[in-house]
C-alpha positions as CSV (number, residue, x, y, z in Angstrom):
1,X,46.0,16.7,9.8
2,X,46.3,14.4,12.8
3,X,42.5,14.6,13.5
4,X,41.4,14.5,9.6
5,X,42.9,11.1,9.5
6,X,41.8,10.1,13.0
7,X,38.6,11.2,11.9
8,X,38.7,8.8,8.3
9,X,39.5,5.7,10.2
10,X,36.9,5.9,12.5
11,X,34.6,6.4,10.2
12,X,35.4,3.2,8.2
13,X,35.7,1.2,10.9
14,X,31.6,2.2,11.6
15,X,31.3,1.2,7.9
16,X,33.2,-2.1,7.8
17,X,31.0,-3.3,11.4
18,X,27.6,-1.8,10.4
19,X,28.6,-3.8,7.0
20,X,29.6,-7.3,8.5
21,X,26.0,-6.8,11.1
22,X,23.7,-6.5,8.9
23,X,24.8,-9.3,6.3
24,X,22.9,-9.8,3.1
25,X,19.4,-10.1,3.1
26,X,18.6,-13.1,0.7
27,X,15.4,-14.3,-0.7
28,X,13.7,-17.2,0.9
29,X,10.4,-19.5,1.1
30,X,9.6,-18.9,4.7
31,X,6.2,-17.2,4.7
32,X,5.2,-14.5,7.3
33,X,1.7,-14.3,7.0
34,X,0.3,-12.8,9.6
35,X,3.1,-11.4,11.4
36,X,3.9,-7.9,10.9
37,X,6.0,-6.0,8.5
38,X,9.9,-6.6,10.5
39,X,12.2,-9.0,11.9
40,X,11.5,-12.2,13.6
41,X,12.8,-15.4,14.6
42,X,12.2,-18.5,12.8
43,X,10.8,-21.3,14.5
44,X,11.1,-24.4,12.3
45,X,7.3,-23.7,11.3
46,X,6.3,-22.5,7.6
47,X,10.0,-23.0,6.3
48,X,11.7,-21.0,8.7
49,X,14.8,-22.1,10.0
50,X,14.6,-22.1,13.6
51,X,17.6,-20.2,15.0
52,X,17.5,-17.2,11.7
53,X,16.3,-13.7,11.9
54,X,13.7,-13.0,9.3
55,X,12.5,-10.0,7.8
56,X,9.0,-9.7,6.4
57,X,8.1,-7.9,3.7
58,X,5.7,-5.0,3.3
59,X,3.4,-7.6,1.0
60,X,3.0,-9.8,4.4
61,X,4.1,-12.7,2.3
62,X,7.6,-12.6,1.0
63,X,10.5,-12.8,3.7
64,X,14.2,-12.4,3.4
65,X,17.1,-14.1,5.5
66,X,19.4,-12.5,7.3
67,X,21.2,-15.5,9.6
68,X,21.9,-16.8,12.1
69,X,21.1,-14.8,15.2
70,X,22.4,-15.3,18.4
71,X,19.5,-14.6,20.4
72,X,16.6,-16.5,18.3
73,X,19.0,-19.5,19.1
74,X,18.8,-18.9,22.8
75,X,15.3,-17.6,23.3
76,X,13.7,-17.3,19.9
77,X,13.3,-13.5,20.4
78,X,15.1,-10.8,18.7
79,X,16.2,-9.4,22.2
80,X,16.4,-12.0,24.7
81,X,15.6,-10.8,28.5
């Protein structure tokens, strides 16, 4: 029974930090053309907030927010070296 519960609480606790990760993804003007479907870093450029982590949608056009992101502060790259 021990284990069972052991087993529950672990598994929320991935939920709850996947959760607070990922944030929501909300609707923006920046405009990706050009760069492929994924994440990327603003860079001030094209209404992109330099410092945020982007995605692009599959149309090429339309991106979503996600945040601030540590990284595209420091570097501008989604992983820095």
């Amino acid at each position: 029974m021990k284990f069972l519960y052991f087993t529950l609480v672990l598994a929320a606790l991935f939920m709850l930090i996947s959760q607070a990760e990922a944030g929501p993804c909300k609707a923006t003007s920046c405009s990706c053309s050009g760069i492929p479907n994924g994440l990327f870093c603003g860079d001030g450029n094209l209404g992109c907030t330099k410092g945020h982590v982007y995605q692009c949608g599959s149309d090429g056009k339309n991106s979503c927010d996600f945040g601030i992101r540590n990284s595209c502060v420091k570097c501008n790259k989604l992983k820095c070296p």
